[in-house]
C-alpha positions in Angstrom: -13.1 -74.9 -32.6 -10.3 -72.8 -32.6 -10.9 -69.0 -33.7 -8.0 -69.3 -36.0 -9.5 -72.7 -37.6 -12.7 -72.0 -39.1 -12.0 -73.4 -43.2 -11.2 -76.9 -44.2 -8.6 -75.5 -46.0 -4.3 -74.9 -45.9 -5.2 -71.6 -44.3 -6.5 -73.6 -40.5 -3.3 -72.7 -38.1 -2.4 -76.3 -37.7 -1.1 -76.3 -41.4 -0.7 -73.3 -42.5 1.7 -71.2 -40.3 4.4 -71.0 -43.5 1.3 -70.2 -45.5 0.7 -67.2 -42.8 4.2 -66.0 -42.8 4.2 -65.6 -46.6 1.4 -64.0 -46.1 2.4 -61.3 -43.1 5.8 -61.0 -45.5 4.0 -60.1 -48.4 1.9 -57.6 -46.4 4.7 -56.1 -44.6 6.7 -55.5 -48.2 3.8 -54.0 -49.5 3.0 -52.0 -46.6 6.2 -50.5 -46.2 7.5 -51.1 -49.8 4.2 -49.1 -51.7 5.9 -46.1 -49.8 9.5 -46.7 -49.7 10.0 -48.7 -52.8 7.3 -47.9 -55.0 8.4 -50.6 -57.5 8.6 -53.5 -54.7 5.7 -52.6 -53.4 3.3 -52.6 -56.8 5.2 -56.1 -56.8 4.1 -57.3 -53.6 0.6 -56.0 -54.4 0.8 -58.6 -57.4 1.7 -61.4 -55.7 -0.6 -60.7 -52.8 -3.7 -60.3 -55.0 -2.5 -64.1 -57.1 -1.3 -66.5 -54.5 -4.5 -64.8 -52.3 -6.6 -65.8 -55.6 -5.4 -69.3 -56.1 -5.8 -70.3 -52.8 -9.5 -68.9 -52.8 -10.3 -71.0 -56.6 -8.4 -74.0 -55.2 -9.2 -74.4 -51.4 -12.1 -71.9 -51.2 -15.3 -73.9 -52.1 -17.4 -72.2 -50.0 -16.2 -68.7 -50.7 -16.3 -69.1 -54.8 -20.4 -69.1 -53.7 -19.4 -65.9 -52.2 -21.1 -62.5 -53.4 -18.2 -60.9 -53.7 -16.7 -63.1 -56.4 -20.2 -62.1 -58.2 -19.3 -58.4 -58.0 -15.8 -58.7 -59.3 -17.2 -60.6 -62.2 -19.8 -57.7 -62.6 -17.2 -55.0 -62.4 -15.4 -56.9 -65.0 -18.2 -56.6 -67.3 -19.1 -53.4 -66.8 -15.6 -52.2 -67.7 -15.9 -54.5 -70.6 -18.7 -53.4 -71.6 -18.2 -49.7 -71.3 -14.7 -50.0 -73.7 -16.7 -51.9 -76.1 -19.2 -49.4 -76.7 -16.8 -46.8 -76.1 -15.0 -48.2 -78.9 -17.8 -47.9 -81.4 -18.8 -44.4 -80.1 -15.1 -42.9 -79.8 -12.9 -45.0 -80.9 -10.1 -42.2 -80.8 -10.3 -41.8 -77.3 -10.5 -45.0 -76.3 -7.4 -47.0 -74.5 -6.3 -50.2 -76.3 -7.6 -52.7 -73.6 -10.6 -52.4 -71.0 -8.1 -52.0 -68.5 -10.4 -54.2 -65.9 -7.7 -53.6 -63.2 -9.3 -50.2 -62.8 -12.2 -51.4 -60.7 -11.1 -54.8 -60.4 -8.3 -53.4 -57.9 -10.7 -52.8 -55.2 -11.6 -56.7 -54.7 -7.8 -57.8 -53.6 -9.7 -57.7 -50.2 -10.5 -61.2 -50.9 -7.2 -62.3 -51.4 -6.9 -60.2 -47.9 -9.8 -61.5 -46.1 -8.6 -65.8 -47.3 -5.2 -64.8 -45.8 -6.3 -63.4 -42.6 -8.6 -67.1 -42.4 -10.9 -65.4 -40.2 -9.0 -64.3 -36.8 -9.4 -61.1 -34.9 -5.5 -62.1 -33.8 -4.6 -62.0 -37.3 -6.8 -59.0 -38.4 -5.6 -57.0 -35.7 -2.2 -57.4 -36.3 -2.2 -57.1 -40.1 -3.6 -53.9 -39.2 -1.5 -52.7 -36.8 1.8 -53.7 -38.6 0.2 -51.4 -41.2 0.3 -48.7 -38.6 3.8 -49.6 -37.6 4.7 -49.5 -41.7 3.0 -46.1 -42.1 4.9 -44.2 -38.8 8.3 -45.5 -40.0 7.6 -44.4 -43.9 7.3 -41.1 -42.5 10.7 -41.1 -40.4 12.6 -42.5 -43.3 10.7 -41.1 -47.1 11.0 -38.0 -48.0 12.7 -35.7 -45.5 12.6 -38.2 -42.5 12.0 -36.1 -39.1 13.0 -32.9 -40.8 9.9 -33.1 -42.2 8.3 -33.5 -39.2 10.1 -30.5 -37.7 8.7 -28.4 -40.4 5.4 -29.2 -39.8 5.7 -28.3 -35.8 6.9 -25.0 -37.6 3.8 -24.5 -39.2 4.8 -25.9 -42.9 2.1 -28.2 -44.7 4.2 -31.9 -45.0 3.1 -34.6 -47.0 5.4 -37.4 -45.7 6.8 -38.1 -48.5 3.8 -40.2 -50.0 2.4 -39.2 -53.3 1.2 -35.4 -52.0 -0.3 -33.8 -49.0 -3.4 -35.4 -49.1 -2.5 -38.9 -49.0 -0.2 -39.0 -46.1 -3.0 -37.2 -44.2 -5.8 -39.9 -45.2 -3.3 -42.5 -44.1 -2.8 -40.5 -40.9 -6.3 -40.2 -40.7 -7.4 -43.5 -40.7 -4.8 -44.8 -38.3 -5.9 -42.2 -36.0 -9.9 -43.3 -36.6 -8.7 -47.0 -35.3 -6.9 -45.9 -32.5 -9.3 -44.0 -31.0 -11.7 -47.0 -31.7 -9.9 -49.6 -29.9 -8.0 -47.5 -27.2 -9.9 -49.5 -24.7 -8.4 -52.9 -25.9 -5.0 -51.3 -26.6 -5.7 -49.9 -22.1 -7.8 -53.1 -21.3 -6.2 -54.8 -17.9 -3.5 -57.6 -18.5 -0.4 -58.3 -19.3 1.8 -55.6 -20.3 -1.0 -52.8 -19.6 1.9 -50.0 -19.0 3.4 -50.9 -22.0 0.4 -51.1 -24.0 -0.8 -47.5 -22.4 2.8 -45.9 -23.0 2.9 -47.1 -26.8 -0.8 -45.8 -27.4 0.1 -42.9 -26.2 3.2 -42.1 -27.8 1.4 -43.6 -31.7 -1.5 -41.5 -30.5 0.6 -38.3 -30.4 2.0 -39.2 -33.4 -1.2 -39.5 -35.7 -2.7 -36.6 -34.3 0.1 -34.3 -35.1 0.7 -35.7 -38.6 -3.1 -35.3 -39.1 -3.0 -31.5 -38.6 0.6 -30.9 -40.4 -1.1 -32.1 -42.9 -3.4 -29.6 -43.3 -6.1 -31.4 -45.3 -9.8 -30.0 -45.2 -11.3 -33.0 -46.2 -9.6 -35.4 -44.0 -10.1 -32.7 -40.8 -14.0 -32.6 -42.0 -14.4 -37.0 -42.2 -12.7 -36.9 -38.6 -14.7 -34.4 -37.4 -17.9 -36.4 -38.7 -17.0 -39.9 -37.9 -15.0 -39.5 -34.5 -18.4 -37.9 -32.9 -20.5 -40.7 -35.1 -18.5 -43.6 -33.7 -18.8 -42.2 -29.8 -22.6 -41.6 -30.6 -23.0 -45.7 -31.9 -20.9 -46.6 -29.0 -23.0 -44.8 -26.3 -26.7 -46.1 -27.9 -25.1 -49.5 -27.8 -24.2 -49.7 -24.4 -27.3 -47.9 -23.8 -30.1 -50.2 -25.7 -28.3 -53.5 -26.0 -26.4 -53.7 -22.6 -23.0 -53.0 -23.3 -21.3 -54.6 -20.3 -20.1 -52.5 -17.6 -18.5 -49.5 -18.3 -15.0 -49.1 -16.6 -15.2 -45.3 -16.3 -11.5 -45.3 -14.8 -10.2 -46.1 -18.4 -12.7 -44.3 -19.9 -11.3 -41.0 -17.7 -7.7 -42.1 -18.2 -8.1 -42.3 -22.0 -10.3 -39.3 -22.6 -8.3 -37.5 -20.6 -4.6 -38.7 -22.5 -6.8 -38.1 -26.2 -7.7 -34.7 -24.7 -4.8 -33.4 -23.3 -3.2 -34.8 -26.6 -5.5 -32.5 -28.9 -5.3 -29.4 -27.1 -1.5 -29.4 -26.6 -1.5 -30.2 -30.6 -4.1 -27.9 -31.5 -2.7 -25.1 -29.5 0.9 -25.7 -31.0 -1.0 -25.7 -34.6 -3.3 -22.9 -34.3 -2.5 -20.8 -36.1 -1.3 -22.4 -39.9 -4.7 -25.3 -39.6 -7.1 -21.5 -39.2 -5.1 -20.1 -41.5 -5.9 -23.1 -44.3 -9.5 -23.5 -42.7 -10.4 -20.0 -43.8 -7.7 -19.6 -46.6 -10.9 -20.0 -49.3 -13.6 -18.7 -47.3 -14.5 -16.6 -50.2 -14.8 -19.3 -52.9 -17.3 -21.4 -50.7 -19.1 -17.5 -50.3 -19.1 -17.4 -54.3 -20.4 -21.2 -54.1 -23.7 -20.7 -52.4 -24.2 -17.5 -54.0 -24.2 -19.5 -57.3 -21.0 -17.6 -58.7 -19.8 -20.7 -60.0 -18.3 -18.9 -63.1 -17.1 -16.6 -61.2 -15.2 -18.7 -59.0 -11.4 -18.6 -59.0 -9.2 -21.9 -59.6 -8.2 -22.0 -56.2 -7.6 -25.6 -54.8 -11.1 -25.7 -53.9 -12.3 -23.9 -56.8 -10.0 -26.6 -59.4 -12.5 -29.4 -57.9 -15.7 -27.5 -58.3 -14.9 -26.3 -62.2 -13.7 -30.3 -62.8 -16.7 -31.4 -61.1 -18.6 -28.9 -63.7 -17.3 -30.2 -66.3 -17.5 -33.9 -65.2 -21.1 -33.2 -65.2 -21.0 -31.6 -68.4 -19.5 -35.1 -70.1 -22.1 -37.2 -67.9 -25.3 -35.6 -69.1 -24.0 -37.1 -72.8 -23.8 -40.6 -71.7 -25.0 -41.2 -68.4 -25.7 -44.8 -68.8 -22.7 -46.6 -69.7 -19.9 -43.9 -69.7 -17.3 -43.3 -71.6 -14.7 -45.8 -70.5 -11.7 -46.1 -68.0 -10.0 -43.0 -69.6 -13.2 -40.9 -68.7 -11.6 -39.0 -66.5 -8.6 -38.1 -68.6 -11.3 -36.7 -71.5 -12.8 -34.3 -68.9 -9.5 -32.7 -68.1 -8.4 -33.2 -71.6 -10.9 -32.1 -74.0 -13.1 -29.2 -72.1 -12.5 -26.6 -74.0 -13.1 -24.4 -71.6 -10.8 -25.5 -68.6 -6.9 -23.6 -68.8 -4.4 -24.9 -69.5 -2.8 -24.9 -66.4 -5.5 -27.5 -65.4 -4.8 -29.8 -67.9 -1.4 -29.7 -67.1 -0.8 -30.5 -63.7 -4.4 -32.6 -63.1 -5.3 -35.7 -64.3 -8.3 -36.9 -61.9 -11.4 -35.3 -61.0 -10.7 -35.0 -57.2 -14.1 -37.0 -57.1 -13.8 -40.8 -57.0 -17.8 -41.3 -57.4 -17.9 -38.7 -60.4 -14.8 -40.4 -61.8 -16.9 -43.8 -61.9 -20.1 -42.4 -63.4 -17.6 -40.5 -66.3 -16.2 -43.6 -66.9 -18.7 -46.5 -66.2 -21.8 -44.7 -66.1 -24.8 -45.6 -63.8 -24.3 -48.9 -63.8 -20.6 -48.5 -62.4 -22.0 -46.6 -59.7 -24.3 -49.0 -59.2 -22.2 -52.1 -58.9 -19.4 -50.3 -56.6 -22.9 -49.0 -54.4 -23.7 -52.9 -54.5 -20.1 -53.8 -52.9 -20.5 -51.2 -50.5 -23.9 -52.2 -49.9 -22.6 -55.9 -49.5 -19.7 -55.1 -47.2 -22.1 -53.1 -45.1 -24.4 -55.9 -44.4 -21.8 -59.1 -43.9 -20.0 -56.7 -41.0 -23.4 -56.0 -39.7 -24.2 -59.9 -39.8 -21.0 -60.9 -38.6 -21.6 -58.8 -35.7 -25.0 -59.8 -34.4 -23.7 -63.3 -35.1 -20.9 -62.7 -32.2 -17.8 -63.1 -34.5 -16.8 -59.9 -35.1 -15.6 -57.8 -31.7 -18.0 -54.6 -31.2 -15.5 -52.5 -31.4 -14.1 -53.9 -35.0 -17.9 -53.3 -36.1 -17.7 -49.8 -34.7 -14.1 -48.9 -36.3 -15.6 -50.5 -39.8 -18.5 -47.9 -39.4 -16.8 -45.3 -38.7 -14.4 -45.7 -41.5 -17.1 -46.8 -44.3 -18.1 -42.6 -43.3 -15.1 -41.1 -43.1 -13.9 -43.0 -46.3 -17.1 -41.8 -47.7 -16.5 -38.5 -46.7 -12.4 -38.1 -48.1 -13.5 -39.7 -51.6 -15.5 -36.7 -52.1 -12.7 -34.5 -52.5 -9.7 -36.8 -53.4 -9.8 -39.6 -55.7 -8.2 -42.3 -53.3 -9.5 -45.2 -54.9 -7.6 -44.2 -57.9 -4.4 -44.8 -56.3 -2.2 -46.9 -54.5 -3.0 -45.4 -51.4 -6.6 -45.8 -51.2 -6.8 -49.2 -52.9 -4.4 -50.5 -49.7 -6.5 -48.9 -47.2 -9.6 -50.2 -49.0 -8.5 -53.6 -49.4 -6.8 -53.9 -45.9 -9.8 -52.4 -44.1 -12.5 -54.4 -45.9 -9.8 -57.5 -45.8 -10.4 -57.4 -42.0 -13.9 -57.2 -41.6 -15.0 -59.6 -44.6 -12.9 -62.7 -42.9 -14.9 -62.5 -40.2 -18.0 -62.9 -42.3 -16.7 -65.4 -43.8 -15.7 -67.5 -40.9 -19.8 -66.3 -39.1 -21.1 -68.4 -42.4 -18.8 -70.9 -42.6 -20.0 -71.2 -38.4 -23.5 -71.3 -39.3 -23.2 -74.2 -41.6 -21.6 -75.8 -39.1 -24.1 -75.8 -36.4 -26.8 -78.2 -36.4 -30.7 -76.9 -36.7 -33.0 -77.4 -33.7 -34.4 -80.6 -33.6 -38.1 -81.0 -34.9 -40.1 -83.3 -32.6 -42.2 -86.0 -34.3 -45.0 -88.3 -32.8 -42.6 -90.1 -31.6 -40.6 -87.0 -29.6 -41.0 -88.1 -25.5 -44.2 -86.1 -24.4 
């Protein structure tokens, strides 16, 4: 069987490559359209998410048994049921629909996952044309390479893409995966200069825009899941038997990401200290337990929101108080300026955000996704369809995506529902394709009295 053909379905290769070209169309529009045409983009998105959909409740027999299909029905509910209640409770503050898109948004990865039909090939070059998309957004949006000239100068940039934070999460993650699979980009074949040159070069790139960005939060998830990733990839080739280690491209590529982040760091030294320790004094006033105290400061704004999201939690903890739950924090506590509820609208926390809104049992269901995702990546690795080093990039990003929700509401946005969907995309195919495998292959045969002796 062919990697690419692993459904009984319009998506096997040898009837579906006008299916796949929609399908790379539709994800390059989106991918470079969500930044440089906002309104083609959302469209793409649309049209993504529904053909992906009606090929799944039309072809997809197997996958309709699928949990995932489960949890989108539960998030449904959930959001349902927290706009019903919300409607008796406070009917003044709530919106005129249960706007199920909310949540609901985070499950185009199936669409995603039916399109990619279950290739690496296909994965990894959905994914890298989403790395190609994101490099030239940031030539052409905003100020194009003036922008990046300003940044070598010591200016925080944004790219152009919604505010600082964002391009630097984006940045972020495409630096997470190259570092990941350097040693596929370097592996021996054809083209190896090429593929070593262009590394290089993207490598440079993402490093640099990571630090003009100037994000702590995104700085902090690299700095925990770069050292995490290395520290599962050592144990593995350590207690499972890795394969041979080819220490010349592990010297060559150390060497290229280290002479890379010292020639970086050194040019940007001096503005990423300078916003490292700009708020030393709030996170001083933090553990001291000044939280009153504290000044609205960019730091100090998320930890009086935070306050204050707790505040509206301890009333209904359960259920929420609906998808605008995070617009009545900001809103209607008294006690936040006016300034505040001006120029914010989110909570700069995506988990608080759900348990304002959906309560305990929102958090629960999106842990249950993440919970579910966790475990079909794990199985389709021990069950040999997922590369190691996919599993390894999907582990490092489930921490450093756990890490930047923290502080930034990504899942909220465009910008962290493509990531989401485009990352989780990747990996759930290949679950997909493990089961559909194991079905597949016959069960040991069970000797009976009259088995040969």
């Amino acid at each position: 069987m062919k990697p690419q053909q692993i459904w009984e379905s319009p998506v096997e290769w040898s009837c579906s490559r006008g299916i796949w070209g929609l399908g790379v169309i539709t994800l390059l529009i989106y991918t470079g359209g969500q930044i440089l045409w906002p309104e083609v983009g959302s469209n793409a998105e649309t049209v993504m998410a529904l053909l992906g959909l009606v090929m799944v409740l039309v072809q997809g027999k197997d996958i309709l048994r699928s949990a995932a299909l489960w949890l989108l029905l539960a998030v449904v509910m959930v959001q349902v049921l927290a706009w019903v209640l919300g409607y008796f409770h406070h009917p003044q503050w709530v919106a005129d629909n249960p706007q199920v898109d909310r949540l609901a948004k985070l499950f185009v990865f199936i669409a995603v996952a039916w399109w990619l039909g279950g290739s690496t090939r296909n994965t990894l070059r959905a994914w890298g044309l989403a790395v190609a998309g994101l490099i030239l957004a940031s030539v052409v949006q905003g100020d194009g390479l003036q922008e990046w000239v300003r940044g070598l100068e010591g200016h925080r940039v944004g790219f152009g893409v919604r505010n600082y934070q964002h391009g630097a999460m984006l940045f972020g993650v495409a630096l997470l995966g190259l570092t990941v699979f350097a040693f596929r980009i370097m592996a021996p074949g054809r083209w190896r200069a090429v593929r070593v040159i262009g590394w290089c070069l993207i490598f440079l790139l993402t490093v640099i825009a990571v630090m003009i960005g100037q994000t702590r939060a995104v700085l902090l998830a690299l700095a925990l899941s770069l050292p995490f990733v290395l520290l599962i990839w050592l144990l593995s080739m350590r207690l499972l038997g890795g394969g041979r280690l080819n220490r010349r491209l592990l010297v060559m590529g150390s060497g290229i990401a280290l002479l890379v982040l010292l020639g970086a760091g050194t040019l940007l030294k001096g503005p990423l200290m300078e916003r490292v320790s700009k708020e030393s004094q709030v996170i001083d006033m933090l553990l001291e337990g000044q939280i009153d105290d504290i000044p609205y400061t960019s730091i100090g704004i998320r930890i009086h929101s935070w306050q204050a999201a707790f505040e509206w939690i301890q009333e209904r903890p359960i259920v929420g108080w609906g998808g605008t739950g995070r617009r009545l924090v900001i809103d209607h506590t008294p006690w936040l300026p006016a300034s505040v509820k001006q120029d914010f609208g989110h909570l700069h926390n995506y988990f608080l955000e759900i348990w304002v809104a959906y309560g305990l049992i929102g958090v629960g269901v999106i842990g249950a996704l993440a919970s579910w995702v966790g475990l079909a990546t794990w199985r389709a690795w021990r069950g040999g369809v997922l590369p190691g080093d996919m599993a390894l990039f999907g582990a490092g990003f489930f921490l450093y995506w756990l890490v930047v929700n923290q502080f930034e509401s990504y899942n909220s946005f465009w910008t962290g529902v493509y990531v989401h969907n485009l990352v989780v995309g990747g990996l759930v195919t290949h679950y997909w394709r493990w089961q559909q495998e194991s079905r597949k292959t016959p069960p040991p045969a069970q000797c009976s009295s009259e088995c040969p002796q």
